[in-house]
N, C-alpha and C positions, 0 to 999 in steps of 0.2 A: 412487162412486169405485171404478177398475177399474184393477187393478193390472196393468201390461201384464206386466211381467217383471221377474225376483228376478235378481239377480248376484252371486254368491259367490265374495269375492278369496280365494283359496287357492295355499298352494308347490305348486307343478308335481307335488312326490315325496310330498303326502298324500291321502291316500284321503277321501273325504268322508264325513261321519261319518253314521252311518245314523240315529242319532237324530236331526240337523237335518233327511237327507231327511224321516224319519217325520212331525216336528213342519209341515214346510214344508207335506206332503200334508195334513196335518190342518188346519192357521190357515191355508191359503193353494190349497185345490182349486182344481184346473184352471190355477193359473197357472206357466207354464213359469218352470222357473229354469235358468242355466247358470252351470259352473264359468268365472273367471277365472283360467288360472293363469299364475302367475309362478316366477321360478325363486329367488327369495329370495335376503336375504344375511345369511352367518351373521355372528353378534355375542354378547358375550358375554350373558350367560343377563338381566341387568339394564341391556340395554340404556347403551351407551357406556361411554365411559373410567372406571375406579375413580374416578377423583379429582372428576368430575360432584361439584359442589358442591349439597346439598339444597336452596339457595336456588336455581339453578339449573332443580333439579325444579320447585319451586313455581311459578316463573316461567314454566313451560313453554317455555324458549328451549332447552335443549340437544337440538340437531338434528345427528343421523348419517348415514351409507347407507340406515341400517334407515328411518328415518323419512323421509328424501327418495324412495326406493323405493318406499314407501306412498300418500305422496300421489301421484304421478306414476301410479300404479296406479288409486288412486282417479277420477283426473282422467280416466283414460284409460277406465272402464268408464262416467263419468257422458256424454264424447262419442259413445260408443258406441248409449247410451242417446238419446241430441239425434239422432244421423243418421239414428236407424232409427224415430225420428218419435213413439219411445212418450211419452204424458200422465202418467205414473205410475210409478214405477220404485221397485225396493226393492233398499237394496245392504248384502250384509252382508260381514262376514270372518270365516274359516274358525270363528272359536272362538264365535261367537255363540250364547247357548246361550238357549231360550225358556222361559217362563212356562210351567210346570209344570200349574198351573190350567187346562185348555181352557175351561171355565166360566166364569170369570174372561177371560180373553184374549178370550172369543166376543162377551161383554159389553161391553167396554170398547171393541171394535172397533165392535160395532153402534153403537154412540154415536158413535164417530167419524164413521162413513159417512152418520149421520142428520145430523147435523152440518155435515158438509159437503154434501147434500143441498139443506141451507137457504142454506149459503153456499158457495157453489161457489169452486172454488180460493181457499180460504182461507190456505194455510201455501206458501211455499216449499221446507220442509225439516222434516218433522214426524221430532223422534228416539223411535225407538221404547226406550233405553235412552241416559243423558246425567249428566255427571256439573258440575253449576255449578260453575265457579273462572274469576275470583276471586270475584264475586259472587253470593253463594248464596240469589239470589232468581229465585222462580217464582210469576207469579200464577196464581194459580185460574180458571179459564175455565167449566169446566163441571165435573161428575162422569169426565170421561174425559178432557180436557186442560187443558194449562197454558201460560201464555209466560214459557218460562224464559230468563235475562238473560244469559249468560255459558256456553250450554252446551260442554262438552268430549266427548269420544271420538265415535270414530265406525264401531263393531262393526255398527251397524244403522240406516238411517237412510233417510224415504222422499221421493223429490223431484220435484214437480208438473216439467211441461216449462218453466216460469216459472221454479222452482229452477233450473232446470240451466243454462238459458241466462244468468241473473245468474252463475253460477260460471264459467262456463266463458270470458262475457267476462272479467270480475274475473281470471283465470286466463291467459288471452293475452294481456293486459296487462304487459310486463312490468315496468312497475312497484311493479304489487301485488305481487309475490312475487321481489323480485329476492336476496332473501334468501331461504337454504331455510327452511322452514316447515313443522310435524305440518298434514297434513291439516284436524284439527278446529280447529286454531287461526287456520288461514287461513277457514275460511268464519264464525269469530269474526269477523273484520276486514272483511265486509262488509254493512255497515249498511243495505243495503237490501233485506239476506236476511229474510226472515221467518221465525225462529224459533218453533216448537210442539213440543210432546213431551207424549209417554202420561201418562198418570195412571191407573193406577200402574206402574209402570216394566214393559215385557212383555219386554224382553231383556238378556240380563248379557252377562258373557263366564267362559266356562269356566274364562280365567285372568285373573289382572289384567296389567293391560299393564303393558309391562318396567319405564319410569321409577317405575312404583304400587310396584311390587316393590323397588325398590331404596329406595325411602324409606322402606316401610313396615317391610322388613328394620333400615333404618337406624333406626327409634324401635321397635322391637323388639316389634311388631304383629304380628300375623297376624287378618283381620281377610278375609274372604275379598270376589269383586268385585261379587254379588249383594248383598250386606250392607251392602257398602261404598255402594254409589249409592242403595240404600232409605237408606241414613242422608240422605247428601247431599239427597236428593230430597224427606224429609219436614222437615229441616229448612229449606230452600230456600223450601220451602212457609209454613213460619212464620213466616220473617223475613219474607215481603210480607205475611201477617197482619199481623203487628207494627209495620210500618210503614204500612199501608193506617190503620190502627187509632190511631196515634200522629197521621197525616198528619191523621182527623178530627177527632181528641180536641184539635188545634193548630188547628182552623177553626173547632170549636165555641166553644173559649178565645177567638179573634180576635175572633167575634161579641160574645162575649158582654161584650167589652174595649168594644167601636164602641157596644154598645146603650147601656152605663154612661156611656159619654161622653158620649155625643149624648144621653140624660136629664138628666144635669151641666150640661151647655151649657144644655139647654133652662131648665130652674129656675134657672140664674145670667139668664138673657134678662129670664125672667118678674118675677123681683126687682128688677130694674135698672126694669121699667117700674112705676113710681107710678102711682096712679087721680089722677082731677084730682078734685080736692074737698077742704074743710076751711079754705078762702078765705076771705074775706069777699064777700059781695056789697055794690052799691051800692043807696042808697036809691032809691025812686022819686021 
């Protein structure tokens, strides 16, 4: 798997952060990246109006400038990616910050790449950092991925030409999106995306996105966004334990209901038939 090319959506007015170049030149030699830039639009610091009701966050529906800006951003660097013909594309945003570990990250990649080796275009959209909601289920695939059910954000995230062409119809469509829509919530909405993502998470964000900030401020958290998606992501990881585990322990019970039966049945059969004997016979 050969990553043609990195895209980095960033405001027009910021400098790019040397520690991304550094980490890009490290996890990602020889492959070109170029800045995206946009000219942003300013909003307050948590993202929309004060009065943004917390069910509202939860629900992921409150959508502004700031978020219809984004996707449209998004959309426009994944076309970009479609016409210039690459297989492979890695798109992040400016604050995406990487796994610390090179040892870790170099490992967890080779598995991918072996991986897909075996199964060639395997993912549409493998997230290299994702946060479940509402469903905080992930199965286990291997030591270095998962299929997560519900994933959200979208600071980092990498998509086969397979990917982009499901998005990008789903996308000119316009009835998919005739309402505005975050980004990570519309490629939620298409079910024949093939969702995968790392194990264990290789990218955060610097900061947590605005709506994260404003709830979290609102239940009086600080709880940073590295932290925040290693929680999500191992719990995510449990509950399809949990239910993988529950789904057997409910098959085995089922069995073990039909074997009791059908012995029951059998011994009520066996008693209902009498042996012939105990008559009299006649004389000769």
């Amino acid at each position: 798997m050969i990553i043609d090319h990195i895209y980095i959506l960033i405001v027009k007015s910021h400098p790019l952060s040397e520690t991304l170049k550094l980490k890009l030149d490290e996890y990602f030699p020889g492959v070109p990246y170029s800045r995206w830039d946009v000219s942003g639009i300013h909003t307050h610091k948590n993202e929309g109006a004060i009065e943004t009701s917390s069910w509202q966050i939860l629900a992921h529906t409150h959508v502004d400038e700031v978020a219809r800006d984004i996707a449209n951003n998004h959309i426009d660097m994944i076309r970009d990616a479609w016409k210039k013909g690459h297989e492979y594309a890695l798109f992040l945003e400016e604050d995406a910050s990487w796994e610390s570990d090179g040892s870790l990250f170099r490992n967890t990649w080779r598995s991918i790449v072996r991986y897909e080796e075996q199964t060639p275009a395997f993912f549409d959209i493998l997230y290299l950092g994702y946060c479940n909601w509402p469903y905080l289920v992930s199965f286990m695939v291997n030591s270095a991925l998962v299929r997560p059910v519900s994933p959200l954000l979208a600071h980092a995230y990498l998509l086969s030409r397979g990917g982009m062409k499901k998005i990008l119809d789903a996308w000119d469509d316009d009835r998919s999106h005739s309402a505005p829509i975050h980004i990570d919530r519309f490629f939620g909405t298409l079910g024949s995306l093939r969702r995968w993502a790392t194990h264990p998470i290789l990218c955060h964000q610097s900061k947590n996105p605005a709506l994260m900030t404003k709830l979290l401020d609102r239940c009086n958290l600080d709880i940073s966004n590295k932290k925040f998606l290693q929680i999500f992501h191992l719990l995510s990881i449990l509950v399809s334990f949990l239910l993988v585990s529950g789904a057997v322990a409910l098959l085995f019970k089922c069995l073990s209901l039909a074997s009791s039966f059908l012995l029951t049945k059998n011994d009520a059969t066996a008693a209902a038939v009498k042996p012939n004997g105990g008559g009299k016979h006649g004389e000769r």
